[in-house]
N, C-alpha and C positions, 0 to 999 in steps of 0.2 A: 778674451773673446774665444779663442780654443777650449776655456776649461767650459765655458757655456755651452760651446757646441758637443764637446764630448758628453757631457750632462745631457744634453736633451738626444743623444745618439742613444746613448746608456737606456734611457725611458722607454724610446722606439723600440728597442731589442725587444722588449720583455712583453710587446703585443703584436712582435712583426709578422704573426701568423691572420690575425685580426685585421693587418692595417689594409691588407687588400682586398676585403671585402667593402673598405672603408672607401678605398681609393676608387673600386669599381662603384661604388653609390654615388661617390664625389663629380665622376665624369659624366652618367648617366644627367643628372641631376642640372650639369651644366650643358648637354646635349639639348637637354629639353628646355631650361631655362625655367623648371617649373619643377618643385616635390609632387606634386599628385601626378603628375606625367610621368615623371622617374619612376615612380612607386607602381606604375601600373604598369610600364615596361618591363620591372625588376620583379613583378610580380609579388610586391610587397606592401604593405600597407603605407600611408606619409606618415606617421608617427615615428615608426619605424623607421625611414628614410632619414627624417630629421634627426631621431638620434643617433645616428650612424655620421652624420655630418657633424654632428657637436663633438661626437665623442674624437672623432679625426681632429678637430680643431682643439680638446683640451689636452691632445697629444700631443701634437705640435705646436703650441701654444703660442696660436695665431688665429686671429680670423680669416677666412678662405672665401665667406660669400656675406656680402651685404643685401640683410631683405629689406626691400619694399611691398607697399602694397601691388603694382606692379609687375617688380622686374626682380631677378637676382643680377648683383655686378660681384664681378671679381676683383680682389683685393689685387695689390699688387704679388704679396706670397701665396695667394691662389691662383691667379694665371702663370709664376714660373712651376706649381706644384703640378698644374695642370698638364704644362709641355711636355712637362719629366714622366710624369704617372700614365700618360698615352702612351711614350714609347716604353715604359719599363714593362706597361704588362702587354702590349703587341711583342716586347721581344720575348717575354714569358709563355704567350700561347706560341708563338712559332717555335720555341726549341719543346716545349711538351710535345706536337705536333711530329717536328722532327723526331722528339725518341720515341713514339707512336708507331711512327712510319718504319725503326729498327726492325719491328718484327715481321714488315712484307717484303721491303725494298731495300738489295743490297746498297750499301754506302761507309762510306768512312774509310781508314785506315785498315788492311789486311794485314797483317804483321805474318813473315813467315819466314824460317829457317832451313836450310839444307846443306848440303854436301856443295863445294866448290863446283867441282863438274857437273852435278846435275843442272844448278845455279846456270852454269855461264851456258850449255848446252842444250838446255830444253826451254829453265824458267819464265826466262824473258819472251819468249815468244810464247808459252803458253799463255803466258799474263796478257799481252798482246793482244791476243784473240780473246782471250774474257774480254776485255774491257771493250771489245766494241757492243757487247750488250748490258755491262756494268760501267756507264762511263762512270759513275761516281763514288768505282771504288779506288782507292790510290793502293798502292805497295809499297810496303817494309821489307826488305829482307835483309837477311844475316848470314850471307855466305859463309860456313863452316863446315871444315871437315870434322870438329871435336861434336859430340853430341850434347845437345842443350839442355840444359836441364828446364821442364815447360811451367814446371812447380815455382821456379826461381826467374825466369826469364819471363820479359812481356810477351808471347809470341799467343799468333791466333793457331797458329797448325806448324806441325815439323815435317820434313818429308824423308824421309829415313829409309835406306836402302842396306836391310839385315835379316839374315837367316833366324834372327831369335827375338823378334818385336814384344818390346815390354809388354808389361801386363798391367801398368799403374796408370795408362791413360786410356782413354777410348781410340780406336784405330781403323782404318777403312786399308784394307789391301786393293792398289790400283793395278799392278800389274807383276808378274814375275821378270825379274835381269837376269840374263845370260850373259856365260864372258865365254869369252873364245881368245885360243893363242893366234896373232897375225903377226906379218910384217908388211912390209915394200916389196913391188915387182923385182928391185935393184937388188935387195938382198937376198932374196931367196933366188936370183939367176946367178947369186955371185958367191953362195954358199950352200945350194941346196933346199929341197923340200924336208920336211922332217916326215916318215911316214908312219912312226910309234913312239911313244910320249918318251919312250926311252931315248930319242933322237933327240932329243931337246940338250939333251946334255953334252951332246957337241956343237951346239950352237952358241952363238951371241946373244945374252939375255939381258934382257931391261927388267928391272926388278925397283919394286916400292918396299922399301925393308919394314914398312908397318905393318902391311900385310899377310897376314900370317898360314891362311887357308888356300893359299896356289899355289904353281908350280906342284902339285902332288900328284900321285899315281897309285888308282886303286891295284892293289896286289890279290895275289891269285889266291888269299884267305879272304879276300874283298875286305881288307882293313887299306886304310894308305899310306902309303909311304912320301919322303919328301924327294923328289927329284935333286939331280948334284949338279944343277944350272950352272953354267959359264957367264955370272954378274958383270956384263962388259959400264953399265951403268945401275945406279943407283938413285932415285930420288923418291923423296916422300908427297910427290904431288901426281897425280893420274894425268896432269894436261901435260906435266913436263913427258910422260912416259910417254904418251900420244907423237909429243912433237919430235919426239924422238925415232920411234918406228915412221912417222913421217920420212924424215929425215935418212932411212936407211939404215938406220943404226942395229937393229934386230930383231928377237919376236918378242913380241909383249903380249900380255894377257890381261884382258882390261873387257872392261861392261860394253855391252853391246851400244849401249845410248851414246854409248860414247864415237863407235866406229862404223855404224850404220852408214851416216854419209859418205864415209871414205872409203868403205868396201862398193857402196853403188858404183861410186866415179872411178874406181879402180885402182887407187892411190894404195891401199891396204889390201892383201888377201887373206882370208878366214885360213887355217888349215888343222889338221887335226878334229874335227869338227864331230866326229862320232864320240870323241871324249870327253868327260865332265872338266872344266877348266878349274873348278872349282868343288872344295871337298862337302859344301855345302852347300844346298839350294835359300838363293836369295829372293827378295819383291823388295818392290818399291810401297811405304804404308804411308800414309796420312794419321799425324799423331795430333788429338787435340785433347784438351777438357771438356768433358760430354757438357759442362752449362754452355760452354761456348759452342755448339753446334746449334742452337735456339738460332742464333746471330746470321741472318740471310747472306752476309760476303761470306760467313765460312761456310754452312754448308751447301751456298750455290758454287764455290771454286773448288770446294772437292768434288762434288757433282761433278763439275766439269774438268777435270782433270779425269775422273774416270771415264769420263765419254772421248775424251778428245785423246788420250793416251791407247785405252782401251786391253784389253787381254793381251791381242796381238799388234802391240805398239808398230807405226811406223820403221822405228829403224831394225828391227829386226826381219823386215818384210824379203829380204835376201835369203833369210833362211828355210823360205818358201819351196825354193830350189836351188841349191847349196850346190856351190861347184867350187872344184879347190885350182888352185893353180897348178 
């Protein structure tokens, strides 16, 4: 029985581009109950209708419709063929229809990558607010600090916070990061202000040892030099460094996205503020494969990220009018 049916599966293959033209005459045909009615619906001749219906049936190699002068009846293997071939090609026009609608209406899966902190800090709630006018796009992400490679990973956009944005993808600049040295109120009444970067190096310092472009100090050839920081901590995470100067523990130097909210409430103070924190200038980019910007979720959520982030982001809006402690 199996070697029968793979045999007549084996035959179907080799017309299965043919067989739905066969199937849609087949349904017509029993809509109407009649070939010259089919034919003039399908806009085709009954000759043509009829052999369209023989050739289905020496395919399948079954009879599908008994004629009368009359009436057509359906066999019994033409009313199970018939259940099946309604919904096989409703589900066919509805997903054509669906990848149709890709090119106006965002939907689907967004796949997307970034830096731990940006991730836990900003992403979620930007996604948030997209989606109350994208309900139907869902989110991927890939919280990583390492950089993804977009060649080798599924992702639809990276968001990448670097002074030196590849050149092998397409890229949209959303906004420039700022980092600034802070601490706590607690610490700095309990060790002082620093009031030149060279002060730094009597202080208590929270340091990311991956980082390799702060803690410097332009020198008087304007090349930079590395500050000789007092490392009272060490971690390779930006949140731990955060909960740390939370906590008291020293001055850290860290992206403004990061400390916007905490400098408003007053938990952190900015200080040193005239100085570059950083021996490079950074931004925040939007990294994708230019076919993949065709695709309405990705370039309506870069869109919006660059409206809803903007030049003068949110958390830096303290810097407005910078006051140190």
């Amino acid at each position: 029985m199996s070697s029968n049916k793979n045999a007549a599966l084996a035959k179907l293959k080799i017309d299965n581009y043919s067989i739905f033209h066969h199937l849609k005459t087949f349904i017509k045909v029993v809509e109407c109950n009649s070939f010259s009615a089919a034919a003039h619906k399908l806009n085709l001749t009954p000759s043509s209708v009829s052999r369209s219906i023989s050739q289905l049936e020496d395919q399948l190699g079954v009879v599908l419709l008994k004629r009368t002068t009359r009436t057509l009846i359906l066999t019994e293997p033409g009313q199970y063929l018939l259940f099946r071939a309604q919904r096989l090609l409703e589900e066919l026009d509805e997903s054509l229809a669906n990848i149709a609608s890709f090119n106006h209406h965002p939907q689907g899966k967004l796949r997307v990558t970034c830096s731990i902190a940006f991730g836990v800090c900003h992403l979620m709630r930007i996604y948030s607010e997209y989606r109350q006018d994208n309900p139907d796009v869902t989110l991927g992400v890939d919280l990583n600090d390492q950089n993804v490679n977009l060649n080798e990973e599924n992702f639809d956009i990276a968001l990448r916070i670097t002074a030196h944005p590849p050149t092998n993808f397409a890229l949209r600049k959303i906004c420039k990061i700022n980092w600034v040295y802070c601490a706590s109120r607690d610490y700095f009444a309990r060790c002082g202000i620093p009031q030149r970067l060279e002060d730094l190096e009597q202080h208590d310092c929270l340091i990311n040892p991956n980082v390799s472009d702060n803690w410097r100090y332009q020198n008087v050839n304007g090349g930079f030099s590395a500050l000789k920081v007092k490392s009272i901590i060490e971690v390779n995470s930006t949140l731990g460094l955060l909960h740390a100067a939370l906590h008291h523990q020293g001055i850290v130097s860290l992206p403004t996205y990061m400390l916007g909210d905490s400098i408003a409430r007053g938990e952190l103070v900015p200080v040193l503020t005239e100085y570059s924190a950083r021996e490079n200038d950074y931004s925040l980019y939007a990294l994708y494969h230019p076919g993949h910007y065709q695709d309405p979720k990705v370039r309506s959520f870069i869109d919006f990220l660059v409206e809803s982030i903007g030049e003068n982001p949110d958390w830096d809006r303290w810097m407005q009018s910078p006051g140190e402690a």
